[in-house]
Predicted model as a PDB file, atoms N, CA, C, CB and O in Angstrom, pLDDT in the B-factor column:
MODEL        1                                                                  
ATOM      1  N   UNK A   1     -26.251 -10.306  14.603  1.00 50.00           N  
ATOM      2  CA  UNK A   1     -25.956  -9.915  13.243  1.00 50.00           C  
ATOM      3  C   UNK A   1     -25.840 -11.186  12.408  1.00 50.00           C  
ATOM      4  CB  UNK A   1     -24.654  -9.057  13.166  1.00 50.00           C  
ATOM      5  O   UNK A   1     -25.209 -12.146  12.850  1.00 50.00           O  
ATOM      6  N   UNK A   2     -26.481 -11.222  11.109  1.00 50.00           N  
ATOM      7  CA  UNK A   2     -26.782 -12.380  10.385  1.00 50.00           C  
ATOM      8  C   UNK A   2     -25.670 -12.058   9.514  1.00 50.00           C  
ATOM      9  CB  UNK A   2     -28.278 -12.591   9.751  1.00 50.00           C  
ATOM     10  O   UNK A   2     -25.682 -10.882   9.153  1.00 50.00           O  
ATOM     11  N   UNK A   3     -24.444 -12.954   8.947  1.00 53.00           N  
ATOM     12  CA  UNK A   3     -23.941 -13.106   7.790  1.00 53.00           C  
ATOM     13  C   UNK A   3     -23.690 -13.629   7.043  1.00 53.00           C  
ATOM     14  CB  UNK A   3     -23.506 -12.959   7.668  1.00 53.00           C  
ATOM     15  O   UNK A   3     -23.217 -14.754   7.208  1.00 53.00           O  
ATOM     16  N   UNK A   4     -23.916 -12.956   5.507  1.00 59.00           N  
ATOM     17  CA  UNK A   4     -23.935 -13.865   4.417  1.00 59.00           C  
ATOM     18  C   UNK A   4     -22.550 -14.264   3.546  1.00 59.00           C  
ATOM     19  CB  UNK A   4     -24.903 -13.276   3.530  1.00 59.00           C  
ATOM     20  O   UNK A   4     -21.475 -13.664   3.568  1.00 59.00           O  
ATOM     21  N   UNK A   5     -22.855 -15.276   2.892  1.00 58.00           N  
ATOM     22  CA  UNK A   5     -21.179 -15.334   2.240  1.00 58.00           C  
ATOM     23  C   UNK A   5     -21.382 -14.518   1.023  1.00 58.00           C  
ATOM     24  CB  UNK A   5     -20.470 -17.073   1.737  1.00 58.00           C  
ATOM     25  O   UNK A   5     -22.277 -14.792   0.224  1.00 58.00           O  
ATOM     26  N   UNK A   6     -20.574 -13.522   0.861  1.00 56.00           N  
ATOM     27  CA  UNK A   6     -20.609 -12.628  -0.022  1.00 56.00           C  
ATOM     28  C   UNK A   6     -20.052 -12.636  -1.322  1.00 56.00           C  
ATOM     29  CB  UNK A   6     -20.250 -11.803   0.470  1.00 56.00           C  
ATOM     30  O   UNK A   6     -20.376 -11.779  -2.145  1.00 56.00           O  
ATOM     31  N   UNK A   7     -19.483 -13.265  -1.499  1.00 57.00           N  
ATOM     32  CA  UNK A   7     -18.557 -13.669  -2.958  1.00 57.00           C  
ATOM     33  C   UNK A   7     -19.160 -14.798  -4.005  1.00 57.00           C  
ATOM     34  CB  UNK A   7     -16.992 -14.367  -2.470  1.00 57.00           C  
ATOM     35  O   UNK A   7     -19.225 -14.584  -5.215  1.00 57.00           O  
ATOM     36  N   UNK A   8     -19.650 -16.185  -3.300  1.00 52.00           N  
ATOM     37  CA  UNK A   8     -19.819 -17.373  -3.687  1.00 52.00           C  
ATOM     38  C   UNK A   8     -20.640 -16.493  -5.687  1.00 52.00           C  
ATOM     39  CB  UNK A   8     -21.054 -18.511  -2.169  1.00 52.00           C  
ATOM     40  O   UNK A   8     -20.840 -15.317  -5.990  1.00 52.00           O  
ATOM     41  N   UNK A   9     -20.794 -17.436  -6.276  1.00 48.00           N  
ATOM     42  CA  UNK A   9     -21.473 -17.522  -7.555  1.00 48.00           C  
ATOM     43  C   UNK A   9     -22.925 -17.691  -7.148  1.00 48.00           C  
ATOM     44  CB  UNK A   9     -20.927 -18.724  -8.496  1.00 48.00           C  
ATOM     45  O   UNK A   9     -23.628 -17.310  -8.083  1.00 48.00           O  
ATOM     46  N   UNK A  10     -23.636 -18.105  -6.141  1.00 45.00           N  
ATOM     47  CA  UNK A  10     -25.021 -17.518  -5.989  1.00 45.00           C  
ATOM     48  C   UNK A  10     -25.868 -16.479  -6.314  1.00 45.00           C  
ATOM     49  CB  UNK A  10     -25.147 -17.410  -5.178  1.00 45.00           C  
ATOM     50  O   UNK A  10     -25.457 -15.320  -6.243  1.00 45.00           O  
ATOM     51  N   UNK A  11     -27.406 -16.826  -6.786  1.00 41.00           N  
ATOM     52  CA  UNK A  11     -28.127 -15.646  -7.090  1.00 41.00           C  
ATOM     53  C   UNK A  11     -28.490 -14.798  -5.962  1.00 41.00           C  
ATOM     54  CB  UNK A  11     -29.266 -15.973  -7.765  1.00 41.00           C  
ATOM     55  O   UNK A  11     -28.837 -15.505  -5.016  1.00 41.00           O  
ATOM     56  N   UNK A  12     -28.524 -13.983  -5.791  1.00 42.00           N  
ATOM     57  CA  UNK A  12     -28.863 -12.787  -4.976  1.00 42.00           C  
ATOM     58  C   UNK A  12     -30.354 -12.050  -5.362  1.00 42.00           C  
ATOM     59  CB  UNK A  12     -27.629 -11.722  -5.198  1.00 42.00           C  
ATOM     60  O   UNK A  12     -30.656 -11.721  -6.509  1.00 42.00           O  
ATOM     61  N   UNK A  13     -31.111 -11.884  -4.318  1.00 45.00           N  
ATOM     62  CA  UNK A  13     -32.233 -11.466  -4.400  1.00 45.00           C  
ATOM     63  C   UNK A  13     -32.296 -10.043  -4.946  1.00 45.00           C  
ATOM     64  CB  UNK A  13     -32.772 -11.644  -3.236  1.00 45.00           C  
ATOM     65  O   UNK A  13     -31.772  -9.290  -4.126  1.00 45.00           O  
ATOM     66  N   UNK A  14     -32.739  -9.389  -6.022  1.00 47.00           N  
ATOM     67  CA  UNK A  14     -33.318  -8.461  -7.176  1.00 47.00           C  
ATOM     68  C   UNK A  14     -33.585  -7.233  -6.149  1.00 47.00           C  
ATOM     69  CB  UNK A  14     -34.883  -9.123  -8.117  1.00 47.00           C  
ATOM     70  O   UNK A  14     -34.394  -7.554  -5.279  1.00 47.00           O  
ATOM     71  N   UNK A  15     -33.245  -6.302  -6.072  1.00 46.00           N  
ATOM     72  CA  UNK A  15     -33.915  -5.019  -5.178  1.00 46.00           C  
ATOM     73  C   UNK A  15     -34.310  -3.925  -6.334  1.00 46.00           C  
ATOM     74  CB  UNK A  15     -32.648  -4.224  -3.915  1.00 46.00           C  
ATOM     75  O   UNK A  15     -33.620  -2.926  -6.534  1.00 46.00           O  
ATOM     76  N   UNK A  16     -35.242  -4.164  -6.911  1.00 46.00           N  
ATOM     77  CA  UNK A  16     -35.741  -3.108  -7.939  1.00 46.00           C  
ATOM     78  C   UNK A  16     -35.085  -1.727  -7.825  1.00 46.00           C  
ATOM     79  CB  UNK A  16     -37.277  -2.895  -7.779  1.00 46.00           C  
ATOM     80  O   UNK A  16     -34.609  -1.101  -8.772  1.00 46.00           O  
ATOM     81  N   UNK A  17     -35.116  -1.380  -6.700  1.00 48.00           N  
ATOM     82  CA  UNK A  17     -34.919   0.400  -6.094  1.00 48.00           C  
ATOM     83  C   UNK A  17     -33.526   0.581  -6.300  1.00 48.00           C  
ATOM     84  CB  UNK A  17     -35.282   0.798  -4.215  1.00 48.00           C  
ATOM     85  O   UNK A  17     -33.136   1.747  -6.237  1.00 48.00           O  
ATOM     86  N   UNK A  18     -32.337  -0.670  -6.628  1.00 51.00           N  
ATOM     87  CA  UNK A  18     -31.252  -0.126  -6.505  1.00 51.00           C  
ATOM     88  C   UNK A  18     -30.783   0.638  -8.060  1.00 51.00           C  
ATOM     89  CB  UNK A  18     -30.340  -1.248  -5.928  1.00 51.00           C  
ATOM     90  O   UNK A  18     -29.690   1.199  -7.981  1.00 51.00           O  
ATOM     91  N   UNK A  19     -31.263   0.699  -9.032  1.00 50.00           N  
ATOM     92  CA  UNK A  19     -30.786   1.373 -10.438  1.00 50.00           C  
ATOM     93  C   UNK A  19     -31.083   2.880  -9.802  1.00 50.00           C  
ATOM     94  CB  UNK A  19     -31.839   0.874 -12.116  1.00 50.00           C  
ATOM     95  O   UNK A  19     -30.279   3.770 -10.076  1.00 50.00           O  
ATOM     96  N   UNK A  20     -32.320   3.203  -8.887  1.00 57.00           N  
ATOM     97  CA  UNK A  20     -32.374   4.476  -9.230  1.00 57.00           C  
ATOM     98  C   UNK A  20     -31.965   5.291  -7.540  1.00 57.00           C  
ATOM     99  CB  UNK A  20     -34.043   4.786 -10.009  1.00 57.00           C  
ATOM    100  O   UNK A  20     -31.813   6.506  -7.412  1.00 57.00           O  
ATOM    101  N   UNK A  21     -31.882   4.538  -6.696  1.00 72.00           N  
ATOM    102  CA  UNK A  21     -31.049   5.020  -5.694  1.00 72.00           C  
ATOM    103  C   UNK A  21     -30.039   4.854  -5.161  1.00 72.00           C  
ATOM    104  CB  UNK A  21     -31.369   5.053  -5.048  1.00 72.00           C  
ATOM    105  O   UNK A  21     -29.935   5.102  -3.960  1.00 72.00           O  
ATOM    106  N   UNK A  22     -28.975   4.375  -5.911  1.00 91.00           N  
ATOM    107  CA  UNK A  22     -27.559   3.967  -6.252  1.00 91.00           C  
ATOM    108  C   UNK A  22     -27.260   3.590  -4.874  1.00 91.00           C  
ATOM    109  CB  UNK A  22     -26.514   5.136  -6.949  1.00 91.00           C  
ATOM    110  O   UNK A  22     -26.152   3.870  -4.419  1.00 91.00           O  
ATOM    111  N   UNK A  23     -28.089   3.010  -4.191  1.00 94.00           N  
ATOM    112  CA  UNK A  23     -27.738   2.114  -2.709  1.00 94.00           C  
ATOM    113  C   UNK A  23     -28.706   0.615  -3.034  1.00 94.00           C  
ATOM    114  CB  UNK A  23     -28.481   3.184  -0.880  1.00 94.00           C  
ATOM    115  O   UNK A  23     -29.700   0.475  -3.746  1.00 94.00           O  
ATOM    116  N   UNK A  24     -28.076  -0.215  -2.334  1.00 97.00           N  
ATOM    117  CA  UNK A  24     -29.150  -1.330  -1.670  1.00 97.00           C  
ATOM    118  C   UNK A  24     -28.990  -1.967  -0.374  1.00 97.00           C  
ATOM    119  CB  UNK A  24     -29.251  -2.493  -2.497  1.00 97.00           C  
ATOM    120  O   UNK A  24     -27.994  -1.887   0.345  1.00 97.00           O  
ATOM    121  N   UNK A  25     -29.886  -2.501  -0.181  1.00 97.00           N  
ATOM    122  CA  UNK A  25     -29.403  -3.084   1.537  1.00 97.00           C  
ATOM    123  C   UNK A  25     -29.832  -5.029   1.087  1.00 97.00           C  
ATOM    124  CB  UNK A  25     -30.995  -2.061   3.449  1.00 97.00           C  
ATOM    125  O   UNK A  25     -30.704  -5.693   0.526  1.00 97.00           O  
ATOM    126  N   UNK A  26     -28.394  -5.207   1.876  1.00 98.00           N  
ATOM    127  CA  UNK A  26     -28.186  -6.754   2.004  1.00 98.00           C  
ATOM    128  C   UNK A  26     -29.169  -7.221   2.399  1.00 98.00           C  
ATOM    129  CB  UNK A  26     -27.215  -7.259   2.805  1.00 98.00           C  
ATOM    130  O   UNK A  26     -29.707  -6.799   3.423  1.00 98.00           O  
ATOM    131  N   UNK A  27     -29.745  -8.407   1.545  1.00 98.00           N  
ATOM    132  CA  UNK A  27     -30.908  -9.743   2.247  1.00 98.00           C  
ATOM    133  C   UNK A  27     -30.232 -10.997   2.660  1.00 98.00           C  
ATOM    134  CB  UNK A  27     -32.126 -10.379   1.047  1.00 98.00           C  
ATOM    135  O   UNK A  27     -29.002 -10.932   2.650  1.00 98.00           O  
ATOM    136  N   UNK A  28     -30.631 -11.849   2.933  1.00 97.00           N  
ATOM    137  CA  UNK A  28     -30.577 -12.671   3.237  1.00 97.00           C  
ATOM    138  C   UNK A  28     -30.315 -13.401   2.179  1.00 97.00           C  
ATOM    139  CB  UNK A  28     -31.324 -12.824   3.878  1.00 97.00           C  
ATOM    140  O   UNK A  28     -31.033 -13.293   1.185  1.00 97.00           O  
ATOM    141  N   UNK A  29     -29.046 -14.431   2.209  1.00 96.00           N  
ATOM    142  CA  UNK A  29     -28.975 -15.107   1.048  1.00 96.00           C  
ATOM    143  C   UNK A  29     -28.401 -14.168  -0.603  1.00 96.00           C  
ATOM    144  CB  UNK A  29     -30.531 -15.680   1.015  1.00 96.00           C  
ATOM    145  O   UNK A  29     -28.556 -14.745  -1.679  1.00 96.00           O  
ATOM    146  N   UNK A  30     -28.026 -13.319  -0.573  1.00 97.00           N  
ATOM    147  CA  UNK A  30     -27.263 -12.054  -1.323  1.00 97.00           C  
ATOM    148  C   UNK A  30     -25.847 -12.662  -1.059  1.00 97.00           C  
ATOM    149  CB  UNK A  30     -27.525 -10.268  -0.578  1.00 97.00           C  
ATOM    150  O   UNK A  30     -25.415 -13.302  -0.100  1.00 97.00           O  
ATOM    151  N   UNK A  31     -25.133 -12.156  -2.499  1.00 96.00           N  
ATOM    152  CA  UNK A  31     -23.617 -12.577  -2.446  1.00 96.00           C  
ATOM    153  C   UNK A  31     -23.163 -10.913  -3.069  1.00 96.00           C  
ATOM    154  CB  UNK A  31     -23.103 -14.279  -3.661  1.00 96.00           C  
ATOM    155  O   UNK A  31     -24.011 -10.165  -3.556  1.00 96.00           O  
ATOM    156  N   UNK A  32     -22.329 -10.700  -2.996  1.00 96.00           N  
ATOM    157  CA  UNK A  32     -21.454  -9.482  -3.500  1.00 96.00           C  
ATOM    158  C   UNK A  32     -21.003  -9.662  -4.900  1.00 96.00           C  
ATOM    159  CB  UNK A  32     -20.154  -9.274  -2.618  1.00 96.00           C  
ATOM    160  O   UNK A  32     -20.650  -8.694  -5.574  1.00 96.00           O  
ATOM    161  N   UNK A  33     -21.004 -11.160  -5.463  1.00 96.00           N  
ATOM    162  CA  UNK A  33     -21.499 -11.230  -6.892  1.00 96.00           C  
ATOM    163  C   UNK A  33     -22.835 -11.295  -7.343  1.00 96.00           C  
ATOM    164  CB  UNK A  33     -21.022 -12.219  -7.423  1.00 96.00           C  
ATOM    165  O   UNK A  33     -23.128 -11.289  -8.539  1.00 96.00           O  
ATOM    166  N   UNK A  34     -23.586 -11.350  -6.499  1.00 97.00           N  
ATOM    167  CA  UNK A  34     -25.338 -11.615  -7.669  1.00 97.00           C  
ATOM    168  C   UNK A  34     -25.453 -10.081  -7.486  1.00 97.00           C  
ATOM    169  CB  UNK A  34     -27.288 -12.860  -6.849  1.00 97.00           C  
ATOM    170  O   UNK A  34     -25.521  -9.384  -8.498  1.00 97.00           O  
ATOM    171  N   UNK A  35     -25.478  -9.511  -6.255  1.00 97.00           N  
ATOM    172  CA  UNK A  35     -25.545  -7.990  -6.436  1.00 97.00           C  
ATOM    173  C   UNK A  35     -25.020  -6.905  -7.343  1.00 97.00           C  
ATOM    174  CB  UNK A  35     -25.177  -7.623  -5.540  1.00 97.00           C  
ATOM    175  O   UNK A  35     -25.567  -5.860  -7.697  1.00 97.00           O  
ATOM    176  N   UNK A  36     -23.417  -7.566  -7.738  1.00 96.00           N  
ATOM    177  CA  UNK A  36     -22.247  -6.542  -8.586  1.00 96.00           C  
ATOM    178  C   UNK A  36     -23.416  -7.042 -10.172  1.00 96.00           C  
ATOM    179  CB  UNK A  36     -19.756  -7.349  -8.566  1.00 96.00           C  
ATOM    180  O   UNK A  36     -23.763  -6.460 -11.200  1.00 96.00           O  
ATOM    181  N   UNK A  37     -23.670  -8.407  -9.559  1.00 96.00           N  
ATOM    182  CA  UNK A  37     -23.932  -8.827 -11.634  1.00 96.00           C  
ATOM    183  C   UNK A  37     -25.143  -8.078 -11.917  1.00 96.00           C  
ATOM    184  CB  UNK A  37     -24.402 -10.892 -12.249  1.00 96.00           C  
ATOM    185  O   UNK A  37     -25.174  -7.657 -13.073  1.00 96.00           O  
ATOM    186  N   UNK A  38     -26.147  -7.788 -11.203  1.00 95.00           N  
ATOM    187  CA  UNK A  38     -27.568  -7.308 -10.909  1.00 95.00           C  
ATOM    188  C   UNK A  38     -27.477  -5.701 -11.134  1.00 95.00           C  
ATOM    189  CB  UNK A  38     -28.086  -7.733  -9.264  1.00 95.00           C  
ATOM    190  O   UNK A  38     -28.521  -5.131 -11.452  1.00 95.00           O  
ATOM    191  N   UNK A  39     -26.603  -5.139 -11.026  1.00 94.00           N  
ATOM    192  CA  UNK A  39     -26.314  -3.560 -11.274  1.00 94.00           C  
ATOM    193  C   UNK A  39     -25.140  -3.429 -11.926  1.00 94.00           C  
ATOM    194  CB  UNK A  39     -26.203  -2.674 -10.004  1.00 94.00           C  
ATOM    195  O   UNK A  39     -24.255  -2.660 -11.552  1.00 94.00           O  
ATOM    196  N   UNK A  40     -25.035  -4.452 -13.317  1.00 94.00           N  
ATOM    197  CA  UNK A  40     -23.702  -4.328 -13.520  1.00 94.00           C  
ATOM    198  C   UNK A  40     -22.554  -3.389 -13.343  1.00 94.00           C  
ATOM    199  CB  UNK A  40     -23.689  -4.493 -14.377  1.00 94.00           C  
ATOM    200  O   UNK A  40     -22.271  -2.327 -13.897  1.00 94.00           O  
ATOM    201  N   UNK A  41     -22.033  -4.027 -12.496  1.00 96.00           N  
ATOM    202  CA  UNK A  41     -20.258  -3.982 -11.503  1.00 96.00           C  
ATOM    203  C   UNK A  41     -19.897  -4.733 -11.371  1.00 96.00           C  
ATOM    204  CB  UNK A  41     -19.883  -3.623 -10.224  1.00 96.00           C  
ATOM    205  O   UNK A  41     -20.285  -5.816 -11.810  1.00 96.00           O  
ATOM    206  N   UNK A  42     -18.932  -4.511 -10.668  1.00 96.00           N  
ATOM    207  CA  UNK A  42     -17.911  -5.594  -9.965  1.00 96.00           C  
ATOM    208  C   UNK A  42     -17.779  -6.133  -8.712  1.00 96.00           C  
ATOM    209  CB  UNK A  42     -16.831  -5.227 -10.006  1.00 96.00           C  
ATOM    210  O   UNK A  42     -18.533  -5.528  -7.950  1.00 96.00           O  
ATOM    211  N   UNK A  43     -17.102  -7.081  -8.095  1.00 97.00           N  
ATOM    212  CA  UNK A  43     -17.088  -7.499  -6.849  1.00 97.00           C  
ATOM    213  C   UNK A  43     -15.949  -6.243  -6.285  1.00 97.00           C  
ATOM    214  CB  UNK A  43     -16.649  -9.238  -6.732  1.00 97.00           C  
ATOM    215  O   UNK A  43     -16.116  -5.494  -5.323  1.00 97.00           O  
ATOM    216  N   UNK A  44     -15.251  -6.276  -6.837  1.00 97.00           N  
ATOM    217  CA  UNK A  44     -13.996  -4.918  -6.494  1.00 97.00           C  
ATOM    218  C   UNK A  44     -14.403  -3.990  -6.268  1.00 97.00           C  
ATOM    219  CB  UNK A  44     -13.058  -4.402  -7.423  1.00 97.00           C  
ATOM    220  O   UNK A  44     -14.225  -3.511  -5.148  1.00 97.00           O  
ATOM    221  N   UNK A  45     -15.231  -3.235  -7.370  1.00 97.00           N  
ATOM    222  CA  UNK A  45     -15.989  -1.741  -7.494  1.00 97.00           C  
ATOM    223  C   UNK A  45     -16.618  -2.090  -5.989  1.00 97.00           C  
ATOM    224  CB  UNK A  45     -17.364  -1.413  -9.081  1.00 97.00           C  
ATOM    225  O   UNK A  45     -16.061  -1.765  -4.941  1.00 97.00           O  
ATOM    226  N   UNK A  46     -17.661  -2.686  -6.059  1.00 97.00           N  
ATOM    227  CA  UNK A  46     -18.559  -2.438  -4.327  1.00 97.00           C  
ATOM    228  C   UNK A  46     -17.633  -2.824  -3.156  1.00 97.00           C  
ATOM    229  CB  UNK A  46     -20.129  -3.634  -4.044  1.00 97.00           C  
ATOM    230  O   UNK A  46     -17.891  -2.406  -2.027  1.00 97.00           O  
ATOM    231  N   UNK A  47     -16.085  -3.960  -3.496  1.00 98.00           N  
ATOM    232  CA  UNK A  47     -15.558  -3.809  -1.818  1.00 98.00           C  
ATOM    233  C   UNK A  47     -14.778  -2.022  -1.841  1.00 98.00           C  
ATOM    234  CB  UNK A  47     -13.931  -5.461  -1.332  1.00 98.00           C  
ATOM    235  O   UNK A  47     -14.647  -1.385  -0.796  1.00 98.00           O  
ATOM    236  N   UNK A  48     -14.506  -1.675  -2.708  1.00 97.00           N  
ATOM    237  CA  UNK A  48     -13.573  -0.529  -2.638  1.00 97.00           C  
ATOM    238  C   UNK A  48     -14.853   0.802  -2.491  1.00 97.00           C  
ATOM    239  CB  UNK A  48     -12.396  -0.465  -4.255  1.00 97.00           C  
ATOM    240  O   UNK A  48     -14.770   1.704  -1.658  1.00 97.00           O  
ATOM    241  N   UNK A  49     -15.772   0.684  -3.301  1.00 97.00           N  
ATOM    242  CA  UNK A  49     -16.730   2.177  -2.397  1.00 97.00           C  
ATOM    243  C   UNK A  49     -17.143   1.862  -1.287  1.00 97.00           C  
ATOM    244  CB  UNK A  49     -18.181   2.794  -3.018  1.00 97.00           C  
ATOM    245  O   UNK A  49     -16.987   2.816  -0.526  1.00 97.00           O  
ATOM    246  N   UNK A  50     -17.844   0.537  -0.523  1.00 97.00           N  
ATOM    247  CA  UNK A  50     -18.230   0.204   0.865  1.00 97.00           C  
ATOM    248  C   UNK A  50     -17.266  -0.231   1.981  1.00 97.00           C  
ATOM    249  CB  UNK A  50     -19.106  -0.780   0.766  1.00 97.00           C  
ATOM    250  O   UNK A  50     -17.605  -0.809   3.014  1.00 97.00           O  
ATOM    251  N   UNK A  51     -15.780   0.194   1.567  1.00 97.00           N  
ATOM    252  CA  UNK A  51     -14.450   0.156   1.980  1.00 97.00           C  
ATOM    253  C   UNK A  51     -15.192  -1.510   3.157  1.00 97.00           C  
ATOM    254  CB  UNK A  51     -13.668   2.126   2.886  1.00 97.00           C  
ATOM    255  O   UNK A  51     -15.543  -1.366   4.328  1.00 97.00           O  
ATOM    256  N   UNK A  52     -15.222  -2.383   2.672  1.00 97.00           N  
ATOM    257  CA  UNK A  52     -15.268  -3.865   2.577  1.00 97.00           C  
ATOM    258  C   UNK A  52     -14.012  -4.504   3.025  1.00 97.00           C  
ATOM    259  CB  UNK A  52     -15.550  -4.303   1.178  1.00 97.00           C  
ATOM    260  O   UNK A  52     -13.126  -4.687   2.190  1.00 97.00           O  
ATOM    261  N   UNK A  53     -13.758  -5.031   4.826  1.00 96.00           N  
ATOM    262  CA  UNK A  53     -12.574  -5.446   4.708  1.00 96.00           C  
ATOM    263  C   UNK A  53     -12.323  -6.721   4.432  1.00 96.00           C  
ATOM    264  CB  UNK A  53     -12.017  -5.166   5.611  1.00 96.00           C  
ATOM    265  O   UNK A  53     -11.203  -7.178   4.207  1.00 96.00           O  
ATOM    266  N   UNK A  54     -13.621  -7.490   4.441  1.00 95.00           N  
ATOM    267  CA  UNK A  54     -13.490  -9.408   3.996  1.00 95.00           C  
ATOM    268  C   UNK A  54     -15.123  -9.195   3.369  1.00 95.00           C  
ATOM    269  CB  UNK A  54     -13.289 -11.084   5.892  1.00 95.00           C  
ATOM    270  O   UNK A  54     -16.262  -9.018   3.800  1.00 95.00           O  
ATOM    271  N   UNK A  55     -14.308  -9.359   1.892  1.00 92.00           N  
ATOM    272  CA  UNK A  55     -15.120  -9.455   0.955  1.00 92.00           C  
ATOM    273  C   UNK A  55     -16.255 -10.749   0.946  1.00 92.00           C  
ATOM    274  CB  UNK A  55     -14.262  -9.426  -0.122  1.00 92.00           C  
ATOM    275  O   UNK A  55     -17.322 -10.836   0.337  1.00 92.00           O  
ATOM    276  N   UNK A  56     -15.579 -11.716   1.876  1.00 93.00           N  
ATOM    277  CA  UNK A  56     -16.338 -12.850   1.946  1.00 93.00           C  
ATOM    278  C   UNK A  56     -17.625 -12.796   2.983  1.00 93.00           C  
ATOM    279  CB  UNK A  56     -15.386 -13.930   2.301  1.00 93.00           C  
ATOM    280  O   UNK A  56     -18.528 -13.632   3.023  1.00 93.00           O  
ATOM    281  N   UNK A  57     -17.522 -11.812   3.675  1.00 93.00           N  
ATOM    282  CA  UNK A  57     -18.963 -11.443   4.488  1.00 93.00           C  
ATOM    283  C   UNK A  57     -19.263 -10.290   4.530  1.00 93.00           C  
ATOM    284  CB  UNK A  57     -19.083 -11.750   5.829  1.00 93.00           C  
ATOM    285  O   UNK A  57     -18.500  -9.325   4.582  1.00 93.00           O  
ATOM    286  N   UNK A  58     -20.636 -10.308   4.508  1.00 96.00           N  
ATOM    287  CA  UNK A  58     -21.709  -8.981   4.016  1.00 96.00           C  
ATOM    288  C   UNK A  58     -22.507  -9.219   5.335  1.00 96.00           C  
ATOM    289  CB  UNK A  58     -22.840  -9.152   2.257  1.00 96.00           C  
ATOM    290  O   UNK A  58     -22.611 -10.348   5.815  1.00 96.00           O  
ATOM    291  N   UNK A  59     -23.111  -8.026   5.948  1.00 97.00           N  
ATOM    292  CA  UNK A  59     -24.510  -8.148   6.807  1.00 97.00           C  
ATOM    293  C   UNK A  59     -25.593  -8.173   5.897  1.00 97.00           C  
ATOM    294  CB  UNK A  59     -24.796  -6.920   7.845  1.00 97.00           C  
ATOM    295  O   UNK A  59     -25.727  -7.607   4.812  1.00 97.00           O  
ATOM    296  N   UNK A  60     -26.643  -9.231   6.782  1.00 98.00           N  
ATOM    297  CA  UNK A  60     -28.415  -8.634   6.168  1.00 98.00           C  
ATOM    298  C   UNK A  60     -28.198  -7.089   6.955  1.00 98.00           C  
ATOM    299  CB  UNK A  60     -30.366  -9.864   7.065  1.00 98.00           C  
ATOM    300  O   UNK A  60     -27.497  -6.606   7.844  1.00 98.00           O  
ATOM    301  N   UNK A  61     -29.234  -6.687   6.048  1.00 98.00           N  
ATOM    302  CA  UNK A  61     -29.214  -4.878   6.582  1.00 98.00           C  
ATOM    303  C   UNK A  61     -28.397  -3.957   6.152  1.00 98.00           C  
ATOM    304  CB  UNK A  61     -28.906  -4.607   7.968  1.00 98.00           C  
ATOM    305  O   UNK A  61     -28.674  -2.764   6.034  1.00 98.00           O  
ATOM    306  N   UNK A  62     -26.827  -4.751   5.775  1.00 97.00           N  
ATOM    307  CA  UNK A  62     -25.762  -3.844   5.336  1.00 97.00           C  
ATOM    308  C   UNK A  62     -26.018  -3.082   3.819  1.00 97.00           C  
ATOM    309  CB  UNK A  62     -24.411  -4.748   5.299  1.00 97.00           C  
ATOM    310  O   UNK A  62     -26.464  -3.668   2.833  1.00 97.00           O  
ATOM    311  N   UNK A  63     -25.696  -1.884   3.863  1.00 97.00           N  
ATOM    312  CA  UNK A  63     -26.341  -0.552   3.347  1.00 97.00           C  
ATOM    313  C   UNK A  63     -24.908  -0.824   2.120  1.00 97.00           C  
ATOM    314  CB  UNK A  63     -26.448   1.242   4.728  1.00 97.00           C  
ATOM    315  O   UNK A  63     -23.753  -0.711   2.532  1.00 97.00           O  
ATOM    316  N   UNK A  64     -25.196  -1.177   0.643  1.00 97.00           N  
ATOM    317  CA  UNK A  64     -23.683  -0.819   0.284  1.00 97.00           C  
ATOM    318  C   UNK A  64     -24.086  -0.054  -1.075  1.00 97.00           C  
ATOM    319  CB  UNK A  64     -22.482  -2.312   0.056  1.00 97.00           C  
ATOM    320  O   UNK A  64     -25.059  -0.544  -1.648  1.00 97.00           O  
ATOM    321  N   UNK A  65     -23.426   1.198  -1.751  1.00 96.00           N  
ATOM    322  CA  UNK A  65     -23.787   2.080  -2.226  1.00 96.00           C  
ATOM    323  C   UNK A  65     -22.708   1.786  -3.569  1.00 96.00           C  
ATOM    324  CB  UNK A  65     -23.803   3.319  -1.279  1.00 96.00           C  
ATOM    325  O   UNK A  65     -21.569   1.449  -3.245  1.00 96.00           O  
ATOM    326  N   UNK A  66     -22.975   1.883  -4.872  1.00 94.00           N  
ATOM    327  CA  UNK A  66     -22.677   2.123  -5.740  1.00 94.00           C  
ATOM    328  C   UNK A  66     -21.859   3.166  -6.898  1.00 94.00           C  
ATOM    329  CB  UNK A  66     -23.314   1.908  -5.674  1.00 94.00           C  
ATOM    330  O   UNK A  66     -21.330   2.828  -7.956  1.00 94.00           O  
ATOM    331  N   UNK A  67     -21.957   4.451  -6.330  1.00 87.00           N  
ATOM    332  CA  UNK A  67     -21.327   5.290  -6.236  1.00 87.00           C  
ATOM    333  C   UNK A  67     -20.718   6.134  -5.396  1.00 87.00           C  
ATOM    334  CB  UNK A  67     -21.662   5.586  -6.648  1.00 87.00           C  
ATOM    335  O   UNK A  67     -20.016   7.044  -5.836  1.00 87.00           O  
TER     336      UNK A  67                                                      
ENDMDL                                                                          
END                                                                             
């Protein structure tokens, strides 16, 4: 299992598909801020719906949903 640091101020790679299927799945190099800023949210909003227990690591692959 690959993990990324999830918080840092890094850009996070763009997943077009996530506006209209209110999911995305973690890449490589993705933070839990370029993602929250990219679908505007929050770092809070996505640890509290993907019940997130260390906000500071995300999986590649990890599935985290928006609503």
């Amino acid at each position: 299992m690959q993990l990324v640091n999830a918080v840092s101020g890094s850009t996070s790679t763009t997943n077009k598909e996530t506006s209209t299927s209110g999911s995305y799945t973690v890449k490589s190099g993705d933070t839990l801020y370029g993602i929250a800023k990219e679908n505007n949210t929050s770092v809070a909003n996505l640890v509290a719906l993907n019940h997130i227990s260390d906000p500071n690591e995300i999986s590649v692959g990890q599935k985290l949903k928006f609503a």
